[in-house]
C-alpha positions, 0 to 999 in steps of 0.5 A, spaced: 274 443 959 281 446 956 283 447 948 288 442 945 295 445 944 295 449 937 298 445 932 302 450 930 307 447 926 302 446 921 301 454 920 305 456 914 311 461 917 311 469 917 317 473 918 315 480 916 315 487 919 312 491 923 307 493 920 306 489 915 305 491 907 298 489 906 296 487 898 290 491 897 282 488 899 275 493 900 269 492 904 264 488 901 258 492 898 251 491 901 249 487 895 255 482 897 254 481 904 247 480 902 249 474 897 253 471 902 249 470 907 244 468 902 249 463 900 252 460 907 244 460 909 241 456 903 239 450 907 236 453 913 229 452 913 228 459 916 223 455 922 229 450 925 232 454 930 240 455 928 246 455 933 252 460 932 260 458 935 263 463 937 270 463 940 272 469 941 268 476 943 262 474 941 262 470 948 263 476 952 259 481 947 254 476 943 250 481 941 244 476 940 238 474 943 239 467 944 235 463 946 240 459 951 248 459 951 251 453 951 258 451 953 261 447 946 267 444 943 269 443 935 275 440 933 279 441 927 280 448 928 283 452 934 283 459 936 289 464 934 291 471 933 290 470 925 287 476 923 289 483 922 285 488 924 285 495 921 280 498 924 276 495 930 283 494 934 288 497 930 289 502 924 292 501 917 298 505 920 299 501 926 295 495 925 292 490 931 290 482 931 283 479 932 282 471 933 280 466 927 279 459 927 284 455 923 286 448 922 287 444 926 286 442 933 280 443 937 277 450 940 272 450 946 268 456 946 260 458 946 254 455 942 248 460 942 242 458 940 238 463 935 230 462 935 229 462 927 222 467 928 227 474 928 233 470 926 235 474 919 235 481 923 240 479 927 244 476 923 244 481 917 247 485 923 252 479 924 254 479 918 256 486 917 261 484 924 264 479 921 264 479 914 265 486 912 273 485 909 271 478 907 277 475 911 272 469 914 269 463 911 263 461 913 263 453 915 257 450 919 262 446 924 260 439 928 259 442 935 259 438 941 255 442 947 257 440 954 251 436 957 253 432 950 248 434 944 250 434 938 249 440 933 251 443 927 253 450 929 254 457 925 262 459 925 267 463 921 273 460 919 280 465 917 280 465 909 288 463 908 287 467 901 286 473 904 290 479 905 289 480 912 291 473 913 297 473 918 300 466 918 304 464 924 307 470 928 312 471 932 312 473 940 316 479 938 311 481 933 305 480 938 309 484 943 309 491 939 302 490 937 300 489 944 304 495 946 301 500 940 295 497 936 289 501 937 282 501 933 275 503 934 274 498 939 279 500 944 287 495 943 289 489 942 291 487 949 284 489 951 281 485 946 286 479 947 285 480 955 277 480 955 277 474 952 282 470 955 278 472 961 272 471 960 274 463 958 277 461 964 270 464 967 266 460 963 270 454 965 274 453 958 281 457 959 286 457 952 292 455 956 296 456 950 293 464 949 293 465 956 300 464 955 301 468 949 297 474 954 302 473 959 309 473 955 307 479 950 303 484 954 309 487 958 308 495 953 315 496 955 317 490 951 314 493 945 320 495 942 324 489 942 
């Protein structure tokens, strides 16, 4: 199982600086995050066990207790470096990238299957992850498992409004990154090559970020 090829052409185009000029956003209160949750979960019967999609360092670092992990497919998004990150991979400063779905194309990744019993706890951590800068949308996506089954599964989603949105970027941005963006969680490159490591171990490599890896990860071309 590999991913499609990103469609690219369908993303709207960046030019920008390195760093680039953020327009001002905040980390949503308690009260927010409590109201989102509230809202992404309101047709979950809280006895129904609930799937989560992962795609990017949820599946070397799930955090989550899952009661069975699962190879999957989801189509009409695909994974990339859409995200700025001022804080877990980067600063303000320097700012580094993380993953998100857009749209268009496929992304395989993991499913996990959360026992409904216990379920809010970890997902009230989860959404303090993922949701703190509001940068994603929370989507219930049609996921296809490996052995054939069909599920509705848990994902976020890039917002394209929000600020830290970055649009199609260049490999000479990607490249200065990679040579200088670290956050609270360690670089960019380390974030970028976990993860594209850990999918080709799972059987389901991004060819297209592995390729991204392979030409941006040379720090001695981080000037350019």
């Amino acid at each position: 199982m590999t991913d499609d090829p990103s469609p690219l052409s369908e993303l709207p185009s960046v030019d920008c600086d390195y760093p680039p000029v953020f327009a001002e956003s905040r980390l949503l209160t308690d009260a927010e995050l409590l109201a989102s949750r509230e809202k992404a979960l309101a047709h979950w019967d809280r006895k129904t066990d609930l799937w989560l999609f992962g795609y990017g360092s949820l599946i070397w670092n799930p955090g989550l207790p899952a009661v069975e992990t699962v190879r999957s497919k989801v189509h009409g998004y695909h994974r990339g470096l859409y995200l700025w990150s001022r804080v877990n991979r980067g600063t303000p400063e320097q700012p580094g990238l993380v993953l998100a779905l857009d749209r268009g194309g496929s992304c395989s990744g993991m499913a996990f299957r959360l026992a409904a019993e216990g379920a809010d706890e970890h997902l009230e951590v989860l959404w303090r992850r993922e949701m703190a800068m509001n940068s994603y949308r929370v989507a219930w996506l049609p996921c296809t498992l490996i052995d054939g089954r069909r599920v509705e599964a848990l994902a976020f989603v890039m917002r394209r409004e929000a600020p830290t949105y970055t649009g199609k970027l260049g490999d000479p941005i990607v490249r200065r990154v990679f040579g200088c963006a670290t956050g609270r969680y360690g670089t960019t490159l380390e974030y970028v090559s976990r993860t594209v490591a850990a999918l080709r171990e799972c059987g389901m490599p991004d060819r297209a970020l592995e390729s991204l890896l392979q030409r941006c990860k040379d720090a001695d071309s981080s000037q350019e």
